[in-house]
C-alpha positions as CSV (number, residue, x, y, z in Angstrom):
1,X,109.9,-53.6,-68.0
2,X,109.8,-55.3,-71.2
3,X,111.4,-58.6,-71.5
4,X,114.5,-59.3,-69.7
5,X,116.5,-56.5,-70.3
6,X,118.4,-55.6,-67.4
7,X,120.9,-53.0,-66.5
8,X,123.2,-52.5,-63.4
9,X,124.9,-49.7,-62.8
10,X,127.0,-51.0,-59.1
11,X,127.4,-54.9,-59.3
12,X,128.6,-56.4,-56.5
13,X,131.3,-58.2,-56.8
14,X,133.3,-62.0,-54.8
15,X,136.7,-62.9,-56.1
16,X,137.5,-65.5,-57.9
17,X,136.3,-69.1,-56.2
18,X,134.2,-67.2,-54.2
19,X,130.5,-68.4,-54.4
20,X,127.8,-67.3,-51.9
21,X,125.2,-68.9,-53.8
22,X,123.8,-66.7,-54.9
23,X,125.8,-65.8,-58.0
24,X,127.6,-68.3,-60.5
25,X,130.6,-69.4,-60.4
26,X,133.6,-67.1,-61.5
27,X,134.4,-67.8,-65.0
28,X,137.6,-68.6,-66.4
29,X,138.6,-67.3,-70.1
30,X,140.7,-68.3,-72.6
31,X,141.9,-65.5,-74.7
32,X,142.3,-66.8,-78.5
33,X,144.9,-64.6,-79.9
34,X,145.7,-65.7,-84.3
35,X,149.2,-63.7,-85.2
36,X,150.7,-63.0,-88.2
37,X,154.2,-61.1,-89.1
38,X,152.6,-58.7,-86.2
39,X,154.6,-55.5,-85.2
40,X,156.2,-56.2,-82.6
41,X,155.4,-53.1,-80.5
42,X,151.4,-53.2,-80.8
43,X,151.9,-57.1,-80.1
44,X,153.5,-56.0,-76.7
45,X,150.7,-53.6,-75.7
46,X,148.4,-56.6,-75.9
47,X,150.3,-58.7,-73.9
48,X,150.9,-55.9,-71.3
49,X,147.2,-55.1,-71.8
50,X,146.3,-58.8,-70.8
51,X,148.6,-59.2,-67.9
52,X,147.6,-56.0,-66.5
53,X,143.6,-57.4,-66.1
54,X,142.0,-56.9,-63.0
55,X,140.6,-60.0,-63.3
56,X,143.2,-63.0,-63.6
57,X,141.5,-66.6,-64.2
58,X,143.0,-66.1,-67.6
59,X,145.1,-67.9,-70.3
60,X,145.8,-67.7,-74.0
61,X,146.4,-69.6,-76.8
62,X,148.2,-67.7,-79.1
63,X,148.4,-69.1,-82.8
64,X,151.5,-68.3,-84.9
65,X,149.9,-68.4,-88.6
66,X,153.6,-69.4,-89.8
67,X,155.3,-65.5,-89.4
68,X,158.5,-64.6,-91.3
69,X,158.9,-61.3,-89.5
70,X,161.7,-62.4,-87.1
71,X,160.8,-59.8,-84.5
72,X,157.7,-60.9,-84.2
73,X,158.5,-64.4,-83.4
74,X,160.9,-63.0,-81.0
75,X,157.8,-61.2,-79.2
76,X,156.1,-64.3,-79.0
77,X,158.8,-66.1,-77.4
78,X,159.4,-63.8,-74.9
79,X,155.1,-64.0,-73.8
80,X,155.7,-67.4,-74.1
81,X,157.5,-67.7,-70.8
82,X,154.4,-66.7,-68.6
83,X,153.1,-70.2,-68.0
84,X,149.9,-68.4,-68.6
85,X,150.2,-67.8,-72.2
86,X,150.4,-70.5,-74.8
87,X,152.1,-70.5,-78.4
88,X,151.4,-72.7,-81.2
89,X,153.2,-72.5,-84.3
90,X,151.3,-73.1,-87.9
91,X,154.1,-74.8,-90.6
92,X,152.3,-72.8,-93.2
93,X,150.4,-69.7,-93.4
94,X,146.6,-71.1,-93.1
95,X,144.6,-67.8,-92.7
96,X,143.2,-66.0,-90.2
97,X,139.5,-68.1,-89.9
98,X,142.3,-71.5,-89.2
99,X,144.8,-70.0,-87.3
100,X,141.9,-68.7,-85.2
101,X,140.5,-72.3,-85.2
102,X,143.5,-73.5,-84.4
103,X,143.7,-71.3,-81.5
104,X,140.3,-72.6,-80.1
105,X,141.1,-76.1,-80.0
106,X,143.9,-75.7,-77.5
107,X,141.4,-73.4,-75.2
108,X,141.0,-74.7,-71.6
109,X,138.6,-71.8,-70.2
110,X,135.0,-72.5,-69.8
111,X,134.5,-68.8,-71.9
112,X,136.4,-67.7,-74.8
113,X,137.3,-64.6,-76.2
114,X,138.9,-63.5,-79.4
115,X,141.0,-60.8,-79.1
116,X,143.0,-59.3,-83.0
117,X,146.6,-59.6,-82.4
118,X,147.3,-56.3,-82.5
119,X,144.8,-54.4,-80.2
120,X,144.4,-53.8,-76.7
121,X,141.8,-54.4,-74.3
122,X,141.1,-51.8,-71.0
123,X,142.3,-53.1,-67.6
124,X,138.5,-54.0,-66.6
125,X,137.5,-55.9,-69.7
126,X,137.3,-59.8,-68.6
127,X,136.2,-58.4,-65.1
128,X,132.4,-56.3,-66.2
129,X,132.3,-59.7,-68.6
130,X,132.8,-61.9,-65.2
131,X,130.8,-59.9,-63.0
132,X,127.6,-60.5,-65.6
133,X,128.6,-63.9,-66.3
134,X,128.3,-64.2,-62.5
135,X,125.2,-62.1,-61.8
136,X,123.5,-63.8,-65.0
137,X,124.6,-67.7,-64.8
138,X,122.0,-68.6,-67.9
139,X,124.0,-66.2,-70.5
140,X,126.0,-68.0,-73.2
141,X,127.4,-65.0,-75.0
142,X,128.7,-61.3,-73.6
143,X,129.9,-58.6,-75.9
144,X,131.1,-55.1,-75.2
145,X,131.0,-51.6,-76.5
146,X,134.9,-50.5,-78.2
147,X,136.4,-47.6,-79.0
148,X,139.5,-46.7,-81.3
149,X,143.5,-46.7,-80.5
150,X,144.7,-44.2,-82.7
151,X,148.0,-44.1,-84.3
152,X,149.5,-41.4,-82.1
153,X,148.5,-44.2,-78.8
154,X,145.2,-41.8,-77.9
155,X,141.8,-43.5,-77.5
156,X,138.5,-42.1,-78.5
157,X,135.6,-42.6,-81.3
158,X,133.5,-45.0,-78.9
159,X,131.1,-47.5,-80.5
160,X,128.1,-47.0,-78.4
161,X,126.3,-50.5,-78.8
162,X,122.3,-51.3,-78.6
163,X,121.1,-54.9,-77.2
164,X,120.8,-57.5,-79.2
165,X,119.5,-56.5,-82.8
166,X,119.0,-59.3,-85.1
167,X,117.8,-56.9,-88.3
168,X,120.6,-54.7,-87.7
169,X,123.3,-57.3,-87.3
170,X,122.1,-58.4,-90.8
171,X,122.9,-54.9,-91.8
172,X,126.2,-55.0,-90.7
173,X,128.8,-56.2,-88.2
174,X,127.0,-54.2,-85.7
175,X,129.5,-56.1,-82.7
176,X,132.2,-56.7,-83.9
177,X,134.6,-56.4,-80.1
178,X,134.8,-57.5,-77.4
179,X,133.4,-61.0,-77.6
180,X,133.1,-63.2,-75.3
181,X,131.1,-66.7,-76.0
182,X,131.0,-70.1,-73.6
183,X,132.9,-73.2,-74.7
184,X,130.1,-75.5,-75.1
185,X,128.0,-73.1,-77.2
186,X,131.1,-73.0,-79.7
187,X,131.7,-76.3,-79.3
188,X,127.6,-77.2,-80.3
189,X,127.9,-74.6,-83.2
190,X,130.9,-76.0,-85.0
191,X,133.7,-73.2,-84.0
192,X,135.1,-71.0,-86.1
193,X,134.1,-72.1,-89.9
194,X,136.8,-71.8,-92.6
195,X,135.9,-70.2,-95.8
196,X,135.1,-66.7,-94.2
197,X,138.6,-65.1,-93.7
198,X,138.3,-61.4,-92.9
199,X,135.0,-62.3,-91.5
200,X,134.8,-65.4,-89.7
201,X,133.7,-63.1,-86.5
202,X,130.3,-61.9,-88.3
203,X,129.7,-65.6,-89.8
204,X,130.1,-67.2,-86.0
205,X,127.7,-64.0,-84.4
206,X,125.2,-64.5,-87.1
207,X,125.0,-68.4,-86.2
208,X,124.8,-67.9,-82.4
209,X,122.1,-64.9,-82.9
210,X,120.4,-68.1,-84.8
211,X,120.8,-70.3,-82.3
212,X,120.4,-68.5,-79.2
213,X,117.1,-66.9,-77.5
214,X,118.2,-63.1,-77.2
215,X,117.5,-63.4,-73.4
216,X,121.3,-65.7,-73.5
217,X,122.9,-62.3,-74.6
218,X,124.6,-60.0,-72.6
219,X,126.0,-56.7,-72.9
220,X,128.7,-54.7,-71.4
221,X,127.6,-50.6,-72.0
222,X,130.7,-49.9,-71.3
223,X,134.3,-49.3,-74.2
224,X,136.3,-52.5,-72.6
225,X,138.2,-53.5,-76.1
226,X,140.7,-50.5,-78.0
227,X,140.5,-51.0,-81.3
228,X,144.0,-50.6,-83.4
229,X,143.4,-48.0,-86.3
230,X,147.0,-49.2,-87.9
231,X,147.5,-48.5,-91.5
232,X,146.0,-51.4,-93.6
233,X,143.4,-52.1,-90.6
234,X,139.6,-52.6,-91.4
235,X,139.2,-49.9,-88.6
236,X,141.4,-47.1,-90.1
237,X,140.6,-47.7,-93.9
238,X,136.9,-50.5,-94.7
239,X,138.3,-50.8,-98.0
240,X,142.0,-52.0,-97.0
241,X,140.2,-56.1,-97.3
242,X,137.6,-56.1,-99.9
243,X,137.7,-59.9,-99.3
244,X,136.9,-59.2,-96.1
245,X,133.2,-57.9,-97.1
246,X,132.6,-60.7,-99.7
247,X,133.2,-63.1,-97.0
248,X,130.5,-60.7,-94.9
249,X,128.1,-61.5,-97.5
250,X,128.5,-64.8,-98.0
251,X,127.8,-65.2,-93.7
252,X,124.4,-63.4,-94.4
253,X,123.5,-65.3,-97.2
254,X,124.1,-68.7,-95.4
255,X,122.3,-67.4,-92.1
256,X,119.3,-66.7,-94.0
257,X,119.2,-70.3,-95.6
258,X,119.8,-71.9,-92.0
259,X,116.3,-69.5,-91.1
260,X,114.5,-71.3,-94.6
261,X,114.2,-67.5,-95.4
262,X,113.9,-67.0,-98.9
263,X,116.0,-63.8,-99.6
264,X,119.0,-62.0,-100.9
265,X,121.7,-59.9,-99.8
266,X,122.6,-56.5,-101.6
267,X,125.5,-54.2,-101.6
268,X,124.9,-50.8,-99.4
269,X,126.5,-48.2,-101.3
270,X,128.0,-47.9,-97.8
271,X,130.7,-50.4,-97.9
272,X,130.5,-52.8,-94.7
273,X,126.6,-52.5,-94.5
274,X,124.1,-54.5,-96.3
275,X,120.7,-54.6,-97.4
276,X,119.1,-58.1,-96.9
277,X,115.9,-58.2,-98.5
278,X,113.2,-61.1,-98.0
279,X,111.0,-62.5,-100.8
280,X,107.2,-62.1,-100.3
281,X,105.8,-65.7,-100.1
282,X,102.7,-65.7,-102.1
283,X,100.6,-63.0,-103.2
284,X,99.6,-61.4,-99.8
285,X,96.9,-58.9,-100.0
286,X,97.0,-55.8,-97.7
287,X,94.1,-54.1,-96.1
288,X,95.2,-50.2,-95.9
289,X,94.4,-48.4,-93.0
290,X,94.1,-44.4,-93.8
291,X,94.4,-42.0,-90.3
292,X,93.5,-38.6,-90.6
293,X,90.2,-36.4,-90.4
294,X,89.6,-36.3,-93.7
295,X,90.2,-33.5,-96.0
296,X,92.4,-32.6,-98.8
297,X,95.6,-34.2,-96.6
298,X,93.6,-37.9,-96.9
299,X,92.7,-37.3,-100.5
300,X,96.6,-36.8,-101.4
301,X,97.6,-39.9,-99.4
302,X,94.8,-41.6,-100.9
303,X,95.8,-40.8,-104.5
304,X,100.0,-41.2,-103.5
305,X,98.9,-45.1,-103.1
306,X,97.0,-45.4,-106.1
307,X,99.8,-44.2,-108.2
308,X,102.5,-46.3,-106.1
309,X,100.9,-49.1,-107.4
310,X,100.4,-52.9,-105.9
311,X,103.4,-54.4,-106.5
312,X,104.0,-58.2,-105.2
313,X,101.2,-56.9,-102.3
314,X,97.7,-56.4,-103.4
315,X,96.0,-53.7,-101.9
316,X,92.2,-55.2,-101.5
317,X,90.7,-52.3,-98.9
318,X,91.4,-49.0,-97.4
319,X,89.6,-47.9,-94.5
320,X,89.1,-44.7,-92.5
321,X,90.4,-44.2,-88.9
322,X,90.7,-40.9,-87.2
323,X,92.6,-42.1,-83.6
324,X,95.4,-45.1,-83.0
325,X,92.6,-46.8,-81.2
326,X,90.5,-47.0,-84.2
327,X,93.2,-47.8,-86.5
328,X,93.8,-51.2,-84.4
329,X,89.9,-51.7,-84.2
330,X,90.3,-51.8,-88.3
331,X,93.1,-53.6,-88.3
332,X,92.5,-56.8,-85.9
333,X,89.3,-57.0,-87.9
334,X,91.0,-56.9,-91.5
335,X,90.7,-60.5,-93.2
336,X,93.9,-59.7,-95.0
337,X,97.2,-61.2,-95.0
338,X,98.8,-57.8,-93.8
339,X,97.5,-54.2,-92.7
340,X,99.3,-51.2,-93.7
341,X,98.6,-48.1,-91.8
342,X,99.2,-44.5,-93.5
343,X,98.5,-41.3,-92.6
344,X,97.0,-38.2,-93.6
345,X,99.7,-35.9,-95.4
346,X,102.0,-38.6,-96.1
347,X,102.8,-39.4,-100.0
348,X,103.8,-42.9,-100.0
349,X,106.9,-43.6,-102.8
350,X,106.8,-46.6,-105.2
351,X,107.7,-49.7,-103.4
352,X,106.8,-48.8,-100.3
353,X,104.0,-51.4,-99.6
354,X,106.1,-54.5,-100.8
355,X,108.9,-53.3,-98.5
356,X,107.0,-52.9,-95.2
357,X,105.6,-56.2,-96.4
358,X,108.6,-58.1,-96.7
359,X,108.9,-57.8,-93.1
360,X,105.7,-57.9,-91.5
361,X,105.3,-61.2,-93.2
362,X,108.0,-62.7,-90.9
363,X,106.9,-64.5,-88.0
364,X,109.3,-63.0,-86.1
365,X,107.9,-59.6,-86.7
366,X,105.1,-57.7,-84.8
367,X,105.7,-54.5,-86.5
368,X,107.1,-53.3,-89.7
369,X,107.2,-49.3,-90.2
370,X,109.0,-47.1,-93.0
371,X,110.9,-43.7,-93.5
372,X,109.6,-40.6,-93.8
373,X,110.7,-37.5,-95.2
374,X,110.3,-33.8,-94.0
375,X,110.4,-31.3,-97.3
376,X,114.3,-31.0,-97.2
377,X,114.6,-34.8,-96.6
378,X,115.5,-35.5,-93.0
379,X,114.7,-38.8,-92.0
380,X,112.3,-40.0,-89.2
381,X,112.5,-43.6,-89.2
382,X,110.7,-45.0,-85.6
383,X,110.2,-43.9,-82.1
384,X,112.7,-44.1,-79.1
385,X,111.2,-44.4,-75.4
386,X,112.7,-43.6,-72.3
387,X,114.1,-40.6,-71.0
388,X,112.6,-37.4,-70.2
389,X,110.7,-37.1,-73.0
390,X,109.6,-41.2,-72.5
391,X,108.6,-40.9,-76.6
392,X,110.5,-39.4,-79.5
393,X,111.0,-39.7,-83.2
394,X,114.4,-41.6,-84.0
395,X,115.9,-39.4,-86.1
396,X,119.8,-39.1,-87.1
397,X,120.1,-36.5,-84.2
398,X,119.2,-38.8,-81.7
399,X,123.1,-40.3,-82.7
400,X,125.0,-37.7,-84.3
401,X,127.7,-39.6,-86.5
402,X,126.5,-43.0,-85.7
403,X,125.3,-44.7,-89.1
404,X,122.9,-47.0,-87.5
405,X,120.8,-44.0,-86.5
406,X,120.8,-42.3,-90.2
407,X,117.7,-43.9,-91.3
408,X,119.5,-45.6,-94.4
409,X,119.5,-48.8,-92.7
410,X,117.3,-51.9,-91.4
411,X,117.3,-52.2,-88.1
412,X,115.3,-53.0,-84.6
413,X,113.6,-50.1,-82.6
414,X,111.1,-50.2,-79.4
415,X,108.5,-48.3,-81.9
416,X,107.4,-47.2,-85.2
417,X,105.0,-44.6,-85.7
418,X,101.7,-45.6,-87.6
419,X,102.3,-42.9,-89.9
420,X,103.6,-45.5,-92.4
421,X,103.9,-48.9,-90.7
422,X,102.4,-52.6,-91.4
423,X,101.9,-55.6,-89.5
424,X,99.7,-58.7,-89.7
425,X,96.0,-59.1,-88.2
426,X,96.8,-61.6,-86.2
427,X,99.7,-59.5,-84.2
428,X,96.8,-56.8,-83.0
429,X,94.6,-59.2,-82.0
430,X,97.0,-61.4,-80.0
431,X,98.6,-58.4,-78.0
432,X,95.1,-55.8,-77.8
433,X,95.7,-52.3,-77.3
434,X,94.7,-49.1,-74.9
435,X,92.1,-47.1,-76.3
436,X,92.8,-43.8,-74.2
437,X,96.3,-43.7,-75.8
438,X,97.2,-41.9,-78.9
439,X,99.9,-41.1,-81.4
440,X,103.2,-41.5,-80.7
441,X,102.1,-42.3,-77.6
442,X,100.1,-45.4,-78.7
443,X,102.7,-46.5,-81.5
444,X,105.1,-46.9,-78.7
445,X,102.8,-48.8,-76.7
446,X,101.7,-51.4,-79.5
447,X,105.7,-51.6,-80.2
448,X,106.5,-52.5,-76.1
449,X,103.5,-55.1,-76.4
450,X,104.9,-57.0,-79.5
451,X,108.1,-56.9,-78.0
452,X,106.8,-58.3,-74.5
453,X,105.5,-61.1,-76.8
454,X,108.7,-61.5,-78.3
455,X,108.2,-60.4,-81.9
456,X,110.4,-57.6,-83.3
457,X,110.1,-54.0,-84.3
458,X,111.8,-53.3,-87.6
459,X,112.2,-50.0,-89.2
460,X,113.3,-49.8,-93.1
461,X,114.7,-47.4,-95.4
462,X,113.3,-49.1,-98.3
463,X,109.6,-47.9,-97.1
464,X,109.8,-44.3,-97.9
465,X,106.8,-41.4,-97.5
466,X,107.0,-37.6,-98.0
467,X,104.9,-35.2,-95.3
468,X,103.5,-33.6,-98.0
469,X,101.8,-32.0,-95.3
470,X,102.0,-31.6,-91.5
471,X,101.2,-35.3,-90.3
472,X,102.2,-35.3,-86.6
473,X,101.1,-36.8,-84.2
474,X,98.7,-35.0,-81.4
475,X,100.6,-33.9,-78.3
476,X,100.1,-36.6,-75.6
477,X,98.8,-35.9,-72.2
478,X,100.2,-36.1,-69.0
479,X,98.0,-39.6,-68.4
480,X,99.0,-40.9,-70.8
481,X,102.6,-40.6,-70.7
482,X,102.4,-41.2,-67.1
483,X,100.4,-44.8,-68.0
484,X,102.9,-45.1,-70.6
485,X,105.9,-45.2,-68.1
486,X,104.6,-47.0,-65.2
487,X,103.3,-49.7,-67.6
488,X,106.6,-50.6,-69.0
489,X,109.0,-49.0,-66.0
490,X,110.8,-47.0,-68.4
491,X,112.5,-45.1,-65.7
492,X,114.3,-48.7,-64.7
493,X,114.0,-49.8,-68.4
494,X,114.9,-46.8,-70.7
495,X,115.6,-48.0,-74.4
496,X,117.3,-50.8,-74.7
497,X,118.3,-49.9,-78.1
498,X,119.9,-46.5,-77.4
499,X,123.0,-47.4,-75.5
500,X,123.0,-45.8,-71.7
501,X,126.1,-43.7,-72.5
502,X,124.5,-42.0,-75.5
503,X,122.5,-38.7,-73.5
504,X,118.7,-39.8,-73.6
505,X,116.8,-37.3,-76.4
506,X,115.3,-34.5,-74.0
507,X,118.2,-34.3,-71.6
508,X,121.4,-32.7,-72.3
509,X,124.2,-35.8,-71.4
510,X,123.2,-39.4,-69.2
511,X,127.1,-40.4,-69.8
512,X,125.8,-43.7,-67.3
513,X,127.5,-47.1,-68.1
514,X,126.3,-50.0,-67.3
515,X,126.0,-53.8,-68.1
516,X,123.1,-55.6,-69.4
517,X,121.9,-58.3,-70.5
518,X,119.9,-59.2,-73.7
519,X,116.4,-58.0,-74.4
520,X,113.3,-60.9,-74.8
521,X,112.6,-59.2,-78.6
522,X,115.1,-58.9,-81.1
């Protein structure tokens, strides 16, 4: 298994106070709960939502950012008799990042969660967060998948979450609810920062993914928060706070300074998503690694990267391999800053070296790998492992209607294929390779091994190459699948970044929840 991801699909469970020894101690949680001018009938489903948990070492501390809706203060008076449930009252209307701030400072639970004051969370939310809180006493941080509370009261549109993914959470507000994070670990990071209204959530999850080894997150695979789609709400209509995603770029540029990495953060023409790009420090110079037999396919990859040009990444050597095994020979012997690997068929697009680049220069980075394009332009941007088929191509089918999974973004995968893919000598070298593995097989391989070491997989849209002619891979054999799976226990493992309830590619539905906590790699 790679890392210390972990999925459990029966905890077992002690009550409250209950400690064998085992386990850690039950949790208590304060629910922080910021109001404004509410309505009053969604502010009653959360309260009856809260008092209806299955899990009761509870409180909140409700924060009333100064409402003139007299209803509304009339709901809160009414939850205010439950000895349970705290109400403060603002003097002036503050915004929602103080209110919420507010709200934290009167806290008395060892965990907090922040729940929007006008949605609902499912009977067994704090209880799957308790149970891996308890089965996993080191984790300072738990977040669960959502789904949508429609106007007409039904639920549906889940959000299928992946573990912990730092480049997509830098794409986006890949989280967003339920959240659940320890006291102290608020308390060391400063709270809730003011400045960020509309998006004071994404700042604080960008500063604990800074601060926090992945292995400290947890994750519920399972829809425990009902997210209101009320008119005017972020989750019926993204462009109902425009603020909101100014305040979301403002969080990712600050993150990247507190990294001391030197890049920018650009406008997706998909609003809510992001493209952070990072400068290339120096001139690195790129060895290129061609893969192929030879032939006319070679030739037009050959000549694609001549016209592409150099860009910020000088191309100083291209050398010939014809298997996986003897691309990573070439490569852990390259003298270069970066290797590149291509291969036969593809037509690489302008660009495409400096963006793979820009991420396999990172430290943090074992491999980088790009997007390519079939003749009517469906994207295959890495490789999923697990399931039946233990390695596929990530393509938007994999997550029908899920934008993460349309290849347009940056984001974290097990694998990339090294049909247009870079990394740095130094990575091959330090984690070896098999040499009776090949294709997709062996990308997948080389992917699990960086992440065993703790350095990430990152696919790219901004890499892009055209099959101009068929560049598959070679069909696997058995052995090697069969090494492939026993080496990493992908039958206990599976993907960590294709949530459990999403059917595995090759079998028809999984439909499985489970709980689990973070993965070692981002």
């Amino acid at each position: 298994m790679v890392g210390r991801e972990v999925q459990s699909h029966g905890l077992d469970w002690a009550a409250p106070g209950d400690d064998d020894g085992r386990i850690g101690p039950a949790p208590s949680f304060t629910l922080v709960v910021p109001v404004w001018n509410t309505d009053p009938d969604a502010l009653r489903a959360l309260f009856r939502s809260v008092r209806a948990q299955r899990y009761d070492a509870w409180d909140m501390s409700i924060v009333d950012d100064a409402s003139t809706r007299p209803e509304t203060r009339r709901v809160l008076d009414e939850a205010a008799t439950d000895p349970r449930v705290r109400v403060t009252r603002l003097d002036q209307n503050s915004g929602i990042g103080r209110a919420t701030g507010a709200g934290l400072a009167r806290a008395t639970g060892a965990w907090i969660a922040f729940v929007d004051h006008d949605d609902v969370l499912d009977p067994d939310a704090l209880l799957d967060v308790a149970r891996l809180v308890r089965e996993v006493p080191d984790l300072e941080m738990v977040y669960t998948d959502q789904d949508r509370l429609r106007a007409d009261g039904t639920i549906g549109d889940p959000a299928w979450k992946s573990a912990w993914s730092v480049d997509l959470l830098r794409s986006t507000n890949c989280i967003v609810h339920l959240c659940c994070y320890r006291r102290s670990l608020l308390d060391a990071l400063g709270g809730i920062r003011e400045g960020f209204d509309g998006s004071q959530d994404y700042d604080l999850l960008l500063r604990v993914g800074d601060a926090l080894d992945t292995t400290r997150i947890g994750h519920v695979a399972r829809p425990r928060y009902h997210w209101r789609a009320s008119a005017g709400s972020v989750a019926s209509d993204p462009e109902a706070k425009p603020w909101a995603f100014e305040a979301a770029r403002r969080a990712l540029a600050d993150s990247l300074r507190r990294r001391n990495m030197r890049g920018r953060v650009e406008p997706h023409d998909v609003l809510g998503w992001y493209h952070t790009r990072y400068e290339i420090v120096g001139r690195a110079r790129a060895t290129v690694v061609l893969i192929g037999d030879g032939g006319s396919a070679l030739d037009t990859t050959r000549e694609s990267i001549v016209r592409a040009g150099e860009g910020a990444v000088a191309i100083v050597d291209m050398a010939h391999a014809r298997t996986g095994a003897a691309a990573a020979a070439a490569a852990a012997s390259a003298s270069t800053d970066l290797v590149a690997f291509v291969a036969a068929g593809v037509v690489v697009r302008p660009g495409w070296l400096d963006a793979l680049g820009e991420h396999a220069q990172r430290a943090d980075v074992g491999f980088a790998g790009g997007t390519l394009l079939d003749d009517a332009g469906r994207p295959t941007f890495g490789l999923v492992v697990g399931g039946p088929a233990t390695v596929v191509p990530a393509t938007p089918a994999v997550v029908p209607d899920d934008f993460a999974w349309s290849g347009r973004v940056v984001r974290n995968l097990s694998g990339v294929t090294l049909h247009l893919a870079a990394t740095r000598p130094e990575v091959v070298r330090s984690i070896g390779w098999d040499d009776a593995l090949d294709g997709d097989v062996f990308a997948a391989d080389m992917g699990l091994r960086a992440r065993a070491r703790g350095l990430a997989v990152v696919s790219t849209p901004h890499a892009e190459g055209v099959r101009s002619e068929r560049a598959g891979a070679p069909r696997a054999s058995r052995r090697a699948i069969r090494t492939l799976r026993a080496r990493w226990d992908l039958d206990a493992a599976g993907d960590p970044f294709l949530n459990p309830n999403v059917p595995a590619p090759g079998r028809r539905s999984r439909r499985v929840a489970s709980i689990r906590r973070g993965a070692r790699a981002r």
